[in-house]
Structure formats: C-alpha cells, structure tokens
C-alpha positions in Angstrom: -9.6 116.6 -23.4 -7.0 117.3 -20.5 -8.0 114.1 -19.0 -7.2 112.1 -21.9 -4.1 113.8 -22.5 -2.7 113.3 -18.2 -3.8 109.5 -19.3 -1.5 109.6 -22.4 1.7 111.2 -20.8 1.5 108.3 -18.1 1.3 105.6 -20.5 4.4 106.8 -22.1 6.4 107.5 -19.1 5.6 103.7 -18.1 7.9 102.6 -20.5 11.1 104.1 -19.3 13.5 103.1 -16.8 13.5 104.4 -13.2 16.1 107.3 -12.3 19.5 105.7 -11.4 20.3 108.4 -8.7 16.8 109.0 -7.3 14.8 105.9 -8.6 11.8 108.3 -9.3 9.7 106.8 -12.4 9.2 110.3 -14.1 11.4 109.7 -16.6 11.3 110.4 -20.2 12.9 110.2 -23.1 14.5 113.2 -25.0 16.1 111.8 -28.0 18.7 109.9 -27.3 18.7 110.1 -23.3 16.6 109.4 -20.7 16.0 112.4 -18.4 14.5 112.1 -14.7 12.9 115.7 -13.9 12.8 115.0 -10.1 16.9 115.4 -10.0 17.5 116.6 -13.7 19.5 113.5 -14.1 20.3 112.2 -17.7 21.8 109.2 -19.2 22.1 107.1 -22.1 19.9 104.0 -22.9 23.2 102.0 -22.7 23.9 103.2 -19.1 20.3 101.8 -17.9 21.3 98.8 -19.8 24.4 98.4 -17.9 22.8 99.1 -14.6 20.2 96.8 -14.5 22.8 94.0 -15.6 25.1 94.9 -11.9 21.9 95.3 -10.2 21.0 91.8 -10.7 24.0 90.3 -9.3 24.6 89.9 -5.2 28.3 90.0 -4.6 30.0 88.9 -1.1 32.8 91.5 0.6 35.4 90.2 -1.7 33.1 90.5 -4.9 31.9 87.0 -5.8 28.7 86.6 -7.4 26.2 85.1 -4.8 23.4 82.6 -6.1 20.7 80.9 -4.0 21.9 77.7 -1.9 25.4 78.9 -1.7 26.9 78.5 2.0 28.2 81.8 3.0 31.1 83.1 6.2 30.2 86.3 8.5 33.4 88.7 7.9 31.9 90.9 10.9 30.0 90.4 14.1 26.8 91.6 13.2 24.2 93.0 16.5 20.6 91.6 15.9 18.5 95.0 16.1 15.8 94.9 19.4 17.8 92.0 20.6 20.6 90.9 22.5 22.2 88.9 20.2 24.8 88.8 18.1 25.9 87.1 14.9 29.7 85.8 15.6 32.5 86.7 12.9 33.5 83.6 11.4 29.5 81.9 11.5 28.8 79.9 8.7 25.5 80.3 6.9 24.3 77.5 4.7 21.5 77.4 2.1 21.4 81.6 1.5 18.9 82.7 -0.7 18.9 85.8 -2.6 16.3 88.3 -2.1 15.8 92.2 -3.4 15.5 94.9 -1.1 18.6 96.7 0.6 19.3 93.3 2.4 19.8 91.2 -0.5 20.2 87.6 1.5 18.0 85.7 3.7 19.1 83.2 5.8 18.5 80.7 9.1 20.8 80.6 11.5 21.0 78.6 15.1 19.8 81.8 16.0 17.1 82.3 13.9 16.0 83.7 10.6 17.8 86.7 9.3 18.1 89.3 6.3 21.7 90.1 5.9 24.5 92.4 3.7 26.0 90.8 1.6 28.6 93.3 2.2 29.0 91.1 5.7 29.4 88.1 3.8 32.2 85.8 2.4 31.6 83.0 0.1 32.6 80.0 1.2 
C-alpha cells in the first residue's frame, strides 16, 4: 500500500515546474503556489509562466534576441581553456546556433569549434 502511494506522489509532482532558485523538481502545488521543499521557495503559476518565456530567449551583451544563423562580434578576448589560444575582441562569428546549457551558442571559428556566452557576444 505504501508502494503505491510513493508511486502516486511522484506522478503528481511530475507535473509541476522545476524550482526557479534551485531547479530541484520536488515541487508541489499548495493552492495557488507552487512550493519547492528543497529551498522552501514559493511562487505563483504566473511567475513560472513568465520565466520560462525569458528562459527561451539568448540575448547578446547589449540585449538583443539571438536566433540560429545570426553572425555575431566578440566584445571580449575570450582564453580557450587547456589551450593557448585565444579568441580576439572584435572576431566575427558567422552561422551561431543556439544551444541550452550555461553556454547557450555554439559556433566555428578559424580556430575551431566553440561553446560561447552570449554575455561575450554582440550582434552584428
């Protein structure tokens, strides 16, 4: 009987969004907010709404909305990590495409392929 009840509670929780501050996916419902119990976090339905609607846009250093295939400037020389090189302020990147993850844009350079900030980036 226990089992069937565990099995319940996690088909319910499924349905809910992830925690905005802690992305845990215990959340739950309790009325009219959603409450993570990881953090203690709560927030209106509205709120996750509105979240996931700025999540899915990339925007460049000066906020522009990035889409796949736009060409793109380095605002910042940029070090390649376990390498010598280094991506030159001023390098323009064409063809970006838009990826999730905490580097949202992936790229090919003369130097190779990269994942990039878009915080580093400047639409051109």
């Amino acid at each position: 009987m226990l089992r069937l009840w565990h099995h319940t509670l996690e088909d319910s929780m499924s349905d809910f969004p992830p925690c905005p501050l802690c992305a845990s996916e215990n959340t739950y419902s309790d009325g009219t907010l959603y409450v993570c119990p990881d953090c203690a976090h709560e927030w209106s339905p509205d709120e996750a709404a509105d979240a996931a609607d700025t999540d899915a846009q990339v925007r460049d250093a000066n906020g522009n909305v990035l889409e796949d295939g736009d060409s793109v400037v380095l605002i910042k020389d940029l070090k390649v990590k376990g390498s010598s090189t280094t991506l030159k302020v001023g390098t323009k990147i064409k063809r970006i495409r838009i990826v999730g993850g905490d580097h949202e844009v992936d790229c090919k350079t003369d130097a190779g392929s990269f994942m990039l900030k878009a915080c580093y980036l400047r639409k051109c």
